[in-house]
Every structure is written in C-alpha cells, then in structure tokens.
C-alpha positions as CSV (number, residue, x, y, z in Angstrom):
1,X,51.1,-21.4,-36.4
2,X,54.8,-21.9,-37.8
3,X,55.5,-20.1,-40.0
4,X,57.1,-17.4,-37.7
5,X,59.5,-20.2,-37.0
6,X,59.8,-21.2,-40.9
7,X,60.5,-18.0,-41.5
8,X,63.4,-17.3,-38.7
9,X,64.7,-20.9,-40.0
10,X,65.3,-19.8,-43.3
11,X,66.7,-16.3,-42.7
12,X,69.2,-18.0,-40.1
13,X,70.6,-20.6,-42.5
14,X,69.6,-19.0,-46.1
15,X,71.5,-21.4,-48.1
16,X,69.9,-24.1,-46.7
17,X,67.1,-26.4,-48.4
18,X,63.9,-26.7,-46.2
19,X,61.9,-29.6,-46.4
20,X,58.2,-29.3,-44.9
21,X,56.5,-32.7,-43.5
22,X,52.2,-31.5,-43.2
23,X,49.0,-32.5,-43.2
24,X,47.3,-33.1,-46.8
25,X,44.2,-30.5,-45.8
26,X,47.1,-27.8,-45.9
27,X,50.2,-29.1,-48.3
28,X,48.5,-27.6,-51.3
29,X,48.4,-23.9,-49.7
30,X,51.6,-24.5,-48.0
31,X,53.3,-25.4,-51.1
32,X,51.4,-21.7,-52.7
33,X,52.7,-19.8,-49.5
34,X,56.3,-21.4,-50.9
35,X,56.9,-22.3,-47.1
36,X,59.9,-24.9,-47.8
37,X,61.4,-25.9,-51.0
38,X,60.3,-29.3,-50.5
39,X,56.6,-30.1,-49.0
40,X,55.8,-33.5,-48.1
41,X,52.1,-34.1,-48.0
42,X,51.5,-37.2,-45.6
43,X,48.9,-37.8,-42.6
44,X,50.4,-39.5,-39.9
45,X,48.2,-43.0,-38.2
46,X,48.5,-40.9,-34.8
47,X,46.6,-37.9,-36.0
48,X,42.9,-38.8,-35.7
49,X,42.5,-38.9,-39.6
50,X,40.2,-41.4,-40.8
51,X,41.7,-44.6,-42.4
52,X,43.4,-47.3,-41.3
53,X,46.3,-47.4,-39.0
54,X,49.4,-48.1,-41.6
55,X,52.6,-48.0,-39.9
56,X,54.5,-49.8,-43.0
57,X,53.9,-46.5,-45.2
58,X,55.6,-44.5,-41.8
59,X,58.6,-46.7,-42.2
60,X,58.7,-46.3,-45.8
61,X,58.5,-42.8,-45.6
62,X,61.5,-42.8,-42.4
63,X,63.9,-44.7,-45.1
64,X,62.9,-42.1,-48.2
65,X,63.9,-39.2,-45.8
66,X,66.9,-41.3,-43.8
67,X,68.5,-41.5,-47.6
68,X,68.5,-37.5,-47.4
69,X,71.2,-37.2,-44.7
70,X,69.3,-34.3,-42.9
71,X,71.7,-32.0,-41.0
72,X,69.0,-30.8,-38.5
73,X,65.7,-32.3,-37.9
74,X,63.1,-30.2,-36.1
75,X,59.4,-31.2,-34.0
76,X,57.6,-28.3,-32.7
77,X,55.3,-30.6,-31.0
78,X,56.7,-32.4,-28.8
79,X,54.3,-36.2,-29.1
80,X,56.6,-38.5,-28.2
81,X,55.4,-40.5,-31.6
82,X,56.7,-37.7,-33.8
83,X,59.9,-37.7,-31.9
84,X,60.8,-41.7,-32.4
85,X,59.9,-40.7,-36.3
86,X,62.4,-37.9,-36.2
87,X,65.3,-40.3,-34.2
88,X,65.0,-42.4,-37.4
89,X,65.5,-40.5,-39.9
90,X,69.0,-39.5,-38.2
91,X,69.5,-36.3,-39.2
92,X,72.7,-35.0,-37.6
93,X,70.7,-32.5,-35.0
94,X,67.3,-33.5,-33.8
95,X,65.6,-30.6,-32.1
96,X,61.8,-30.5,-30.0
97,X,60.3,-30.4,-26.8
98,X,59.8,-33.5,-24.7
99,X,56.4,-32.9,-23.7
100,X,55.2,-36.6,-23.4
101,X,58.7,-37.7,-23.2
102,X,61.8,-39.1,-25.1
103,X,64.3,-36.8,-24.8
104,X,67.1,-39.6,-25.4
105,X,65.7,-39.3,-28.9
106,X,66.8,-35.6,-29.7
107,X,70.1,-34.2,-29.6
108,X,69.2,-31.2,-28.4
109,X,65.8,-31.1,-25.9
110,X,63.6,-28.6,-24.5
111,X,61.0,-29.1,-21.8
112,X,57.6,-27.9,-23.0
113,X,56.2,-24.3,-22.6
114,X,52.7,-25.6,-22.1
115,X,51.7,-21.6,-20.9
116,X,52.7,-20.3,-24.3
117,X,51.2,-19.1,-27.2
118,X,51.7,-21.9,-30.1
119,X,52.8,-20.1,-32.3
120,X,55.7,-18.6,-29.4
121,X,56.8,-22.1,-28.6
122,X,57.7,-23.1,-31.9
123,X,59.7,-19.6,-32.3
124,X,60.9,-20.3,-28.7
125,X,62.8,-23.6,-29.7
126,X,64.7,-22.1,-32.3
127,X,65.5,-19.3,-30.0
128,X,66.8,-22.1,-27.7
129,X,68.6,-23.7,-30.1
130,X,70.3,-20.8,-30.7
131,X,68.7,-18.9,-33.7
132,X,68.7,-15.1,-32.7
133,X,67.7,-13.7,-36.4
134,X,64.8,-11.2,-36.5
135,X,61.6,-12.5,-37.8
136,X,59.8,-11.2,-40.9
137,X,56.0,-10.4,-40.0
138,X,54.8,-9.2,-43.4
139,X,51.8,-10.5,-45.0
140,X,51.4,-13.4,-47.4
141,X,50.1,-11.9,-50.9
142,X,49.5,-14.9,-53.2
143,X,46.3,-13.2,-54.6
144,X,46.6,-12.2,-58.9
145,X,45.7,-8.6,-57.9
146,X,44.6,-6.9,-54.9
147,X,42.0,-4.7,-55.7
148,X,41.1,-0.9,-53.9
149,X,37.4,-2.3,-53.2
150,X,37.5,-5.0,-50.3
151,X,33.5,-6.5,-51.3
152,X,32.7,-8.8,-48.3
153,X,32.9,-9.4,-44.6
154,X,33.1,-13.0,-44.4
155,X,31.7,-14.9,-42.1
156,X,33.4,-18.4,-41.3
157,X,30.9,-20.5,-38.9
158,X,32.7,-23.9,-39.4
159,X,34.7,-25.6,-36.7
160,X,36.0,-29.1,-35.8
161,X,34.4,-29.4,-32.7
162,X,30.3,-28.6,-32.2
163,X,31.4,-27.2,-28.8
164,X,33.2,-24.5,-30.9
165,X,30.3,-23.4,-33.0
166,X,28.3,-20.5,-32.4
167,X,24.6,-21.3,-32.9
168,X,22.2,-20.5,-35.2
169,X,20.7,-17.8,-33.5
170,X,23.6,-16.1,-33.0
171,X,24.6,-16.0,-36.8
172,X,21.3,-14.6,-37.8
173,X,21.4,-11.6,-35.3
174,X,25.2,-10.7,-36.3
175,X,23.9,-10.9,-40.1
176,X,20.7,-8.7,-39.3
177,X,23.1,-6.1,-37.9
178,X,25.7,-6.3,-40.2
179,X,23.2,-6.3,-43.4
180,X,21.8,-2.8,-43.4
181,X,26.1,-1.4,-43.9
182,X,28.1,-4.2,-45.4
183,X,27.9,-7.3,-47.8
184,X,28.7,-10.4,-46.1
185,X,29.4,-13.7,-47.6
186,X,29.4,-17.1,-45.2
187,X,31.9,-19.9,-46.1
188,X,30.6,-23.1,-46.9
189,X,32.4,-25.6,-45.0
190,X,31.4,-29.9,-44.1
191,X,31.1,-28.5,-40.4
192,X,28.5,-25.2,-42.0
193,X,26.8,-26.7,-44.6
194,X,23.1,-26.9,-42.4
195,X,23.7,-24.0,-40.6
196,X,24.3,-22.3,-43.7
197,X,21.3,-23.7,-45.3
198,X,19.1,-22.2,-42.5
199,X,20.6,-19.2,-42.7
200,X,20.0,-18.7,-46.5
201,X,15.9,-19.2,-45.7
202,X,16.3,-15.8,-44.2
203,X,18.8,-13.9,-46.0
204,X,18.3,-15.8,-49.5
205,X,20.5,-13.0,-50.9
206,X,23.4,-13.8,-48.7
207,X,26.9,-15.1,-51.2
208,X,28.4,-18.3,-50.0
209,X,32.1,-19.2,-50.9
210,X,32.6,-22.9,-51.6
211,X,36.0,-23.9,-52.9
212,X,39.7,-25.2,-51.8
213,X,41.4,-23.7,-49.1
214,X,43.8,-22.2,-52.1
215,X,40.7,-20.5,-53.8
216,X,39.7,-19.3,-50.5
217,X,42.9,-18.1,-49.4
218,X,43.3,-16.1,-52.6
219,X,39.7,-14.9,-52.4
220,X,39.9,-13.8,-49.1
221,X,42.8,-11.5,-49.8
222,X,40.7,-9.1,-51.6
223,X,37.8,-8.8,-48.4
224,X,37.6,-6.4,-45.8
225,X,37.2,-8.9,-42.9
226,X,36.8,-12.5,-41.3
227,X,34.9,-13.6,-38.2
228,X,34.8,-16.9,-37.5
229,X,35.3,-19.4,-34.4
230,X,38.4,-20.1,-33.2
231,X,39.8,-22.1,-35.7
232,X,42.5,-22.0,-38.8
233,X,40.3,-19.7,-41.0
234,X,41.2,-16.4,-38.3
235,X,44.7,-17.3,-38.4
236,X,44.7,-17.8,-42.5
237,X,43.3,-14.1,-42.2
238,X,45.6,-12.9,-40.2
239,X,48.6,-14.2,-42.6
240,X,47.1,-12.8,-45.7
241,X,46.9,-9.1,-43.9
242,X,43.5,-9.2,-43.8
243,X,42.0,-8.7,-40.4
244,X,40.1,-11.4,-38.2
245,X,37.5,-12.0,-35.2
246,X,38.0,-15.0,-33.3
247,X,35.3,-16.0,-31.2
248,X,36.4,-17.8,-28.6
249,X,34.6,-19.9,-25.8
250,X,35.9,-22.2,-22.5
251,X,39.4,-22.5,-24.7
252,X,42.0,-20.3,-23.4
253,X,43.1,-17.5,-26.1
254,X,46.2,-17.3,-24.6
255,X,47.4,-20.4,-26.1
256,X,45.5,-20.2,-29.7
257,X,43.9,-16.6,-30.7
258,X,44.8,-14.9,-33.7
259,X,48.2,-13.1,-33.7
260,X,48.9,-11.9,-37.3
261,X,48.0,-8.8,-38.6
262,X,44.9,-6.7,-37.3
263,X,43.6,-10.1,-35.9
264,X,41.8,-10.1,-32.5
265,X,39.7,-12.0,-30.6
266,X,36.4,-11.9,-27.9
267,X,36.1,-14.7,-25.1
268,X,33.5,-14.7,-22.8
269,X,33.1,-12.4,-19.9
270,X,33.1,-15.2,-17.2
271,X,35.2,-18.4,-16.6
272,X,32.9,-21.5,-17.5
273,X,30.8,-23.3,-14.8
274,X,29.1,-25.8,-17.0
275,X,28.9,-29.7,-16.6
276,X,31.0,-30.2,-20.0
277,X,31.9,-33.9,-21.4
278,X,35.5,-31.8,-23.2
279,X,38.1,-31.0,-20.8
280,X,38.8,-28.0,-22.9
281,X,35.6,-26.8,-25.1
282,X,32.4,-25.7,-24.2
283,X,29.4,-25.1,-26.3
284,X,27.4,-22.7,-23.6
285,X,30.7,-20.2,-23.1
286,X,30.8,-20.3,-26.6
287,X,27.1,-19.1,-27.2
288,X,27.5,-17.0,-24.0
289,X,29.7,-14.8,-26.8
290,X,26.6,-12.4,-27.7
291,X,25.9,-11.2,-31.4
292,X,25.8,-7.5,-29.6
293,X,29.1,-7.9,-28.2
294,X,30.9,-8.9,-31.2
295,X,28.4,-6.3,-33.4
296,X,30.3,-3.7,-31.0
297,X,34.3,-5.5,-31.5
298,X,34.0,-5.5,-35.3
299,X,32.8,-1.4,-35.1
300,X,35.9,-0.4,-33.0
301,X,37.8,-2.3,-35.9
302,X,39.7,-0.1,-38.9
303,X,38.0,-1.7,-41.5
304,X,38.7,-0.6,-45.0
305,X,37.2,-0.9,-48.3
C-alpha cells in the first residue's frame, strides 16, 4: 500500500538514506523489493500480534533510532500510539495524520482522509508536505527469469478474517469452470489449509504452492493470473505486473481494492442487510459474490500466456 509513497520519497530527496520500520510477515520481501536501504523488522505490542505486551523492547528500539538524528520522520497511519513513538525518536520533521489524535506530537499534521484509497492517503501526505515529484508505477521484477509461458491461474483463498473467505462451494464451481481451459494452482496458506484439503478430494490433480511470501512472490511472477479475497496476495500481484481478482464482500473497495497493474475487483451487487457481529466484514456478501460472476470478470480479462 506504500510503496507509491516510498517511491515518491525517494525520487524527491534521492541522496537521502531511507530507513523502513514493518512488520516481520513482510521485512524479508520488503528488504527483496529493496524498498529502503535500511529495513527494520519489528512487531509493535499495539498490533494484534500474538505475544506478550513488551513496551521495554519499544523504548529500546526509540533510543537505537533517537541515536540516528533523523531529519524527517514519517506515519502514514495516523494511531495515535505510532505517533508518541515517532515524537521520541526526534527526528527534526515528524510528519502523519492525526486520526485518533496527537497532533502536538508532529511537526507538521494532517487531518485524516478517512474516504480515501489507502494507498492515496499515504501519497496524499507527502503531497501535503510538499513533495510534488512524479511517481514511478512500473512493476517489481525480482523473479531470476520471466519466462514467455505464464503456467498457472492461481487461486489464493486465504484471508485474515472468516468473514472474508469465500466458501467451499464457491471454490469448487470456479475450479470446475476454469479446469476444462487453464491450469490452476491454489496457495496453501494457515487460513486455506482445510479448504484446500477438501478441495484436493475433488480435483486431486490440482498443484498447491506452499512456501515464504519471497518464494511466492518470485513464483508468482512467471503466472498468468491471481484471484483471491480481498487481502495482501491481490495487491502483491498487482506490484509484480501480474494481474489480480479481488473479491470483495460488505468491505468498501474504495478504500482497499487492488490498484496496481491489470488488477481489479468484484463486490457484490447489493449493499449488505445481514445481522453481522463485524462492523465492517461480512461472510453472506462475501458468498453473495457468485462463481458465475467472477467465471464471467476473469473472461473479459487480457490474460496472456
């Protein structure tokens, strides 16, 4: 999501030395997609991973990068807790929104653009701030060799939330009408591994990509296409130039469909009525999505290979 603003960041100061703060699910492939010259792998107690809450290691880590003398400091965010951690590492400029507040803690404040794209607000910021360069949109290649041949449509079933899964049911029909033209391969994920299993009782034949999010980055660059919920695997597409089907349910795309290269998305045709326990997800839109319909969205797709 921001690596259009990575990107403008670096061609607007491109002497400068970037350092990249992330997640340890993606600091291995963000170090591969050379995103910064530094990346800092590091999950933060406020995050929802699982582990104890350990502020001592956040204060440690605020007095490593306070020792840096940062000239600009930059949360795309806007959580008030990632704000108090930028204020004390005391870079000269500290730039974000003030979504849940603390705006005393930046030096230069935005208020949040909660009706924009995500990957718009963090480009907005930097427009704000005053960056005007234009942005590079070119595919990541980090693949040995990109072959002619694209093999497989890939099918990517996993998602963080159940109410963003598509169902069984659904899975088998797309694969029954996709089988008799293309080779597909699923992508074995914690969230897919049962689905997947019940899926290979009928199709026995089917591949199934296990591996790192590296591997399957640089496997996925020589495919044709990836359909998958709306989750990080459509956008990872997208980046890599290969194109992607997000299917979407009670989530607005607005704010989180695919926007990279050749990448699109279906929602469903009516707004949700459903007595839902998520403010925001909802497993019936999401199975509302019909194997048919999307069957139909990846024909009107140029796919090659």
């Amino acid at each position: 999501m921001i690596i259009p603003a990575l990107r403008l960041i670096k061609s607007s100061f491109p002497n400068a030395e970037i350092t990249l703060i992330t997640n340890s699910d993606v600091s291995e492939l963000s170090t591969v997609f050379k995103l910064a010259d530094n990346i800092i792998s590091y999950d933060f107690p406020w995050t929802g991973k699982k582990g104890k809450m350990n502020y001592q290691k956040v204060w440690e880590l605020t007095k490593k990068l306070k020792r840096e003398k940062f000239d600009l400091g930059v949360d795309f965010k806007g959580d008030f807790r990632n704000l108090i951690f930028l204020w004390q590492i005391c870079s000269k400029y500290r730039l974000g929104f003030d979504g849940t507040g603390g705006s005393y803690l930046l030096t230069h404040s935005f208020p949040f653009p909660f009706k924009l794209h995500q990957c718009d607000r963090a480009v907005q910021l930097l427009r704000l701030f005053g960056l005007k360069q234009k942005i590079d949109k070119s595919p990541i290649n980090i693949a040995s060799n990109i072959i002619d041949k694209k093999d497989f449509i890939v099918l990517h079933p996993g998602a963080n939330h159940r109410e963003r899964q598509w169902s069984v049911k659904n899975w088998l029909k797309l694969v029954n009408s996709l089988n008799h033209t293309h080779e597909i391969a699923f992508v074995k994920t914690d969230e897919s591994i049962r689905l997947i299993s019940m899926i290979l009782g009928y199709f026995p034949d089917i591949f199934v990509f296990s591996g790192s999010l590296t591997k399957f980055s640089k496997w996925l660059q020589n495919q044709k296409m990836l359909i998958g919920m709306d989750s990080m695997a459509v956008h990872l597409a997208g980046v890599l130039g290969i194109p992607s089907l997000a299917i979407f349910g009670k989530q607005n795309p607005d704010l989180t469909s695919p926007k990279y290269n050749n990448s699109t998305f279906i929602a469903p045709d009516k707004p949700c009525s459903h007595m839902v326990d998520h403010w925001r997800l909802c497993r019936h839109c999401t199975n509302s999505v019909k194997p048919e319909t999307v069957f139909k969205k990846i024909k009107s797709m140029q796919i090659q290979g």
